[in-house]
C-alpha positions, 0 to 999 in steps of 0.5 A, spaced: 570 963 370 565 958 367 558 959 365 552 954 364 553 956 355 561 954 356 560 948 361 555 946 356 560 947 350 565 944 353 561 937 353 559 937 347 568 940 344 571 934 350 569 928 346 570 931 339 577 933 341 579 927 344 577 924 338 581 929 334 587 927 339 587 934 342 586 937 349 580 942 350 585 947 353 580 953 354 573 955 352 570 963 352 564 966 350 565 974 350 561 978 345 564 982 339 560 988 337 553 985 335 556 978 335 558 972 340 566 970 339 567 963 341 575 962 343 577 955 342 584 953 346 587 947 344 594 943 345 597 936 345 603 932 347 608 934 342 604 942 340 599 942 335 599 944 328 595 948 323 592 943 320 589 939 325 587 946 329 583 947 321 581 939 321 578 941 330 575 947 327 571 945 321 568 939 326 567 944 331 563 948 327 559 942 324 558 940 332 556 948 334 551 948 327 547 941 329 546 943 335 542 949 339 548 951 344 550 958 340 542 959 338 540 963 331 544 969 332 550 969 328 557 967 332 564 967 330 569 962 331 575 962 333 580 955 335 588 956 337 593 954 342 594 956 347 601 960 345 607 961 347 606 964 353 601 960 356 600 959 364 602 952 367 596 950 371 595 942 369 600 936 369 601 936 363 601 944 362 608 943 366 610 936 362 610 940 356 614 946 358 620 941 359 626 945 357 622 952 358 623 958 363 617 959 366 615 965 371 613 963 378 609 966 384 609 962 389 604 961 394 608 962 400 609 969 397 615 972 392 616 970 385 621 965 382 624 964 375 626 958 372 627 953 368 622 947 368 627 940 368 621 935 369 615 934 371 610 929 375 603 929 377 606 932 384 610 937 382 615 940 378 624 940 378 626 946 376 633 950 375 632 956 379 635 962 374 640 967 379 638 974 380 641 978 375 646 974 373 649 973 380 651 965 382 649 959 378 643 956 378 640 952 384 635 946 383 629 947 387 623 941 387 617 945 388 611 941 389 604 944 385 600 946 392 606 951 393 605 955 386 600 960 386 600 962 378 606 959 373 607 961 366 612 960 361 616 965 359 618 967 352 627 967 350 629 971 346 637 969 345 637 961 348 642 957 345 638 951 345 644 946 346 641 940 343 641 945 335 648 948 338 650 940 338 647 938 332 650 944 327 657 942 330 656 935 328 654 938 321 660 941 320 665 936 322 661 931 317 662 937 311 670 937 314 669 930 313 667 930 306 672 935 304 677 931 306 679 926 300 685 923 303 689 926 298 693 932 301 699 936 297 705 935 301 
């Protein structure tokens, strides 16, 4: 839920993060005991690092200082990302979930588990996951008016294809270099 303080944050961190090369993803205000918590969410193409989430946050805090949005009481400062859950509500929210399962309740009703394939500004190809392990995947197009809520789901024991491939092709290189040419007979 917005708030006139966080649509007014917002407009002073949009253009500091946009600068910065950052998507603002998520300001909240609650309040922490006798202080206020400002909570930063950002992200961008590729995932952001600590050292530009530290740089974001010493520019932010600069901003919040030189400015009167937070007042005289004292704040907390808190900027993150999103994490490793986080829901899929924008385009690019669903871009940069390539390759990860997600959990999807759809709008028509009912809940779907699948794995993001590719995205546009419409929707989404997903592989639908089967029930229990029963069948094979399906792909499904869903267009984004037909999700009501989406999150990514953390995987524990994927095997990610493209890091399977490229230990193979290490080993056959180290098989390679063990081989000299000279072979006793």
């Amino acid at each position: 839920m917005s708030t006139p303080q966080t649509n007014r944050l917002r407009a002073l961190l949009e253009p500091l993060a946009t600068e910065a090369g950052l998507d603002l993803e998520d300001v909240r205000v609650t309040q922490a005991g006798s202080r206020r918590q400002v909570q930063i969410d950002v992200d961008a193409d590729g995932g952001v690092d600590l050292d530009a989430i530290a740089e974001f946050s010493r520019e932010v805090g600069q901003a919040l200082d030189d400015s009167d949005l937070m007042g005289s009481a004292p704040y907390l400062l808190e900027v993150g990302s999103p994490g490793a859950e986080r829901s899929l509500v924008l385009p690019r929210h669903w871009a940069r979930a390539e390759g990860r399962l997600a959990k999807i309740q759809l709008a028509e009703g009912g809940e779907i588990v699948a794995r993001v394939l590719e995205s546009d500004e419409e929707g989404a190809l997903v592989e639908v996951q089967p029930v229990k392990g029963r069948g094979r995947p399906k792909e499904r197009r869903l267009a984004f008016t037909e999700i009501a809520k989406a999150r990514v789901q953390v995987e524990f024991n994927r095997k990610d294809e493209a890091l399977l491939d490229e230990a193979a092709d290490i080993a056959d290189d180290t098989d390679d270099a063990e081989d000299d040419g000279s072979h006793d007979a």
